[in-house]
N, C-alpha and C positions, 0 to 999 in steps of 0.2 A: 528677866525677859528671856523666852525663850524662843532659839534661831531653828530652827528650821531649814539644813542643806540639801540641795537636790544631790543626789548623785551621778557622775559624771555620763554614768552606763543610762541613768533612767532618762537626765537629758537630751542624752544622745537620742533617745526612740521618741520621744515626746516631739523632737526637731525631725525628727523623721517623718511623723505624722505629718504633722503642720508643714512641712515641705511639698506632700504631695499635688498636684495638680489633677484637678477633674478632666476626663477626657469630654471632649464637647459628642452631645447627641449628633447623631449621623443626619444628616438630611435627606430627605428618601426621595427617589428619582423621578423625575417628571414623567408621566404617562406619554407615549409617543401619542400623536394627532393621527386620526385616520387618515388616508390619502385623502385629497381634493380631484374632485371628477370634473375638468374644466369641458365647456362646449366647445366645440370646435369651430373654430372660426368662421364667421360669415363668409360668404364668397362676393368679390370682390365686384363693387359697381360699374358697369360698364361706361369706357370715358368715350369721347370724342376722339376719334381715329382707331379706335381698339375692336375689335373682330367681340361680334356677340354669338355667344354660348349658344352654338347651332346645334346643339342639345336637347335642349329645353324643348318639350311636346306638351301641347296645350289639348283639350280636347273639344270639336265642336259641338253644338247642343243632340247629334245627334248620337254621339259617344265616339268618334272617331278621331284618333290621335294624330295630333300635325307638329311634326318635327320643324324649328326652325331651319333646318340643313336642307329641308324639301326648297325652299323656294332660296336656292343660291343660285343667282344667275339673274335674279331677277332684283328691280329695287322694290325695298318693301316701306311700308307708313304702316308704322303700328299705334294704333288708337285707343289711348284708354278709354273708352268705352261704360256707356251705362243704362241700363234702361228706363232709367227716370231722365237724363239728360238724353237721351237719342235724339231728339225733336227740339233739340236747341238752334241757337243762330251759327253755333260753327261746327257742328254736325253736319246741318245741312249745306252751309259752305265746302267741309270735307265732300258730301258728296258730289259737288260739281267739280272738286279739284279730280276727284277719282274717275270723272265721265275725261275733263281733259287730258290727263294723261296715260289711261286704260291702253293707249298704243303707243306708248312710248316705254314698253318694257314695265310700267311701275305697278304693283298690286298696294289695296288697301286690305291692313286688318284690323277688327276690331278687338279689343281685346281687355274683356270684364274683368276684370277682378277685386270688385268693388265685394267687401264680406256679406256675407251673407243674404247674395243678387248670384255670385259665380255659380251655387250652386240649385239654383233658382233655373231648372231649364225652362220652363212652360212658360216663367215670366220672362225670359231672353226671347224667348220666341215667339209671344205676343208684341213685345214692344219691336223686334226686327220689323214681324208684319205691320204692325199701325203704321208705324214709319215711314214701311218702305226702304230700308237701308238697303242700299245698293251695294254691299261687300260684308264677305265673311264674318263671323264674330267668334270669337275662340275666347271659352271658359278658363282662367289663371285660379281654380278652385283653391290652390293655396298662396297665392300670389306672387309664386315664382320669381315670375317673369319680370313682375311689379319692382319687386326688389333686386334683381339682377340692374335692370335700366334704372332704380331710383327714382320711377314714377310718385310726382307728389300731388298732381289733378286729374282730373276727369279733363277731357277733351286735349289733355296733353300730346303730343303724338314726336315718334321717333324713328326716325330716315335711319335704311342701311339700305349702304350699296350694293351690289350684284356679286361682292364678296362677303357679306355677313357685315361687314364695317360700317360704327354708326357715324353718320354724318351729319345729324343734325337731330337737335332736342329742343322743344319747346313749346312756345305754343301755334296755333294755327295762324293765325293774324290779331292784331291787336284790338278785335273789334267782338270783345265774347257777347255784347247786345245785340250786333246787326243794326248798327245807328248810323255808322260811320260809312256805307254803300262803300261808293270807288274809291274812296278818301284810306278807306282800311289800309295800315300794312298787311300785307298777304306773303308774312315769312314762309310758309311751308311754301307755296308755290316757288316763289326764289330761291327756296335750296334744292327744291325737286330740277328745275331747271340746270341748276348748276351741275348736280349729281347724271344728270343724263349725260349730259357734257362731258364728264370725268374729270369736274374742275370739283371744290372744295365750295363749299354750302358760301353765301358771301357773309353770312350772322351766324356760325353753325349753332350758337344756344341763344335761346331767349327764356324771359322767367313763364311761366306756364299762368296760366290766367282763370282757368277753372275753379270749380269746387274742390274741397281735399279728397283726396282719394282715400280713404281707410279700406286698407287694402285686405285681405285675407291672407291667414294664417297656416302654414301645414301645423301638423300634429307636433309637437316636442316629443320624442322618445325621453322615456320614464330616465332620472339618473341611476345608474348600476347602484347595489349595493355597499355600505362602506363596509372598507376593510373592519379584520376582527381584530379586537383590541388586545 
């Protein structure tokens, strides 16, 4: 039988071999993420007691710009406004409100900005005239103003007092058919009353009772480019 001895030298490199450890493959680094280009925050809905954005300039059908800060001093009713509702049951009620309190400091405005009606002059200005509205109408072409107050109807309307501050939001009276006669509550009229006074509306919000308003849109600026990779 023959044996076969390793020698000491050869097993030493042999163990040497077989000793060594693989180095693990590297893992290769994650791509950084482009930047994120976030919008800028919505501007903030105007509350009950809080001063409205006497900023905001509306234009009326005949292209002339009306800054809300023009009529401080004065109380204002802003009307959302429509030219297919103008000839409704509290339209017409607003107009009587607007003949009673016309000397008592108070302006009415009307105020479209129903999509694609705000930019609609000819038809604003036909339905004024069928109508007959008896107070202004100011175009909200991107609906600003809409979303500033958080307008959700048409015939909605919203009280500020002789310093910009709203006093009352909701609807006109609880009677959007014209069924209800004297029997109607007539909220706007009790916060206008109160508001003359310098007392605090007695209901200052009610739920708005109209059609939805789908309002109009300004433009969205494009988002910047993403960063390079």
């Amino acid at each position: 039988m023959l044996v076969v001895c390793a020698s000491p030298l050869l097993a030493a490199n042999m163990g040497g071999q077989t000793g060594k450890k693989k180095e693990a493959p590297k893992k290769e680094q994650p791509k950084p993420k482009p930047p994120e280009h976030k919008q800028p925050p919505a501007a903030k809905t105007a509350a009950i007691g809080a001063e409205v954005d006497g900023a905001i300039a509306l234009e009326d059908p005949a292209g002339k710009a009306h800054a809300l800060k023009e009529y401080r001093g004065k109380i204002v009713v802003l009307d959302f406004w429509s030219s297919t509702s103008s000839g409704d049951a509290q339209q017409k009620h607003l107009a009587k409100i607007a003949q009673e309190f016309a000397g008592k400091n108070v302006t009415v405005i009307g105020i479209d900005s129903v999509a694609g009606e705000a930019t609609d002059v000819k038809a604003v200005e036909a339905a004024v005239a069928k109508n007959a509205v008896g107070f202004p109408v100011l175009l909200d072409k991107e609906g600003r103003l809409a979303g500033h107050l958080g307008a959700k109807a048409l015939d909605e309307v919203f009280v500020l007092d002789a310093k910009g501050v709203l006093r009352y939001s909701g609807s006109i009276d609880d009677d959007p058919k014209g069924e209800k006669a004297d029997k109607a509550q007539d909220y706007l009229s009790a916060a206008l009353r109160a508001v003359v006074e310098g007392k605090d509306a007695p209901t200052p919000t009610t739920a708005p009772n109209g059609a939805a308003l789908k309002a109009a849109e300004g433009k969205k600026a494009p988002a910047p480019p993403a960063g390079k990779k």
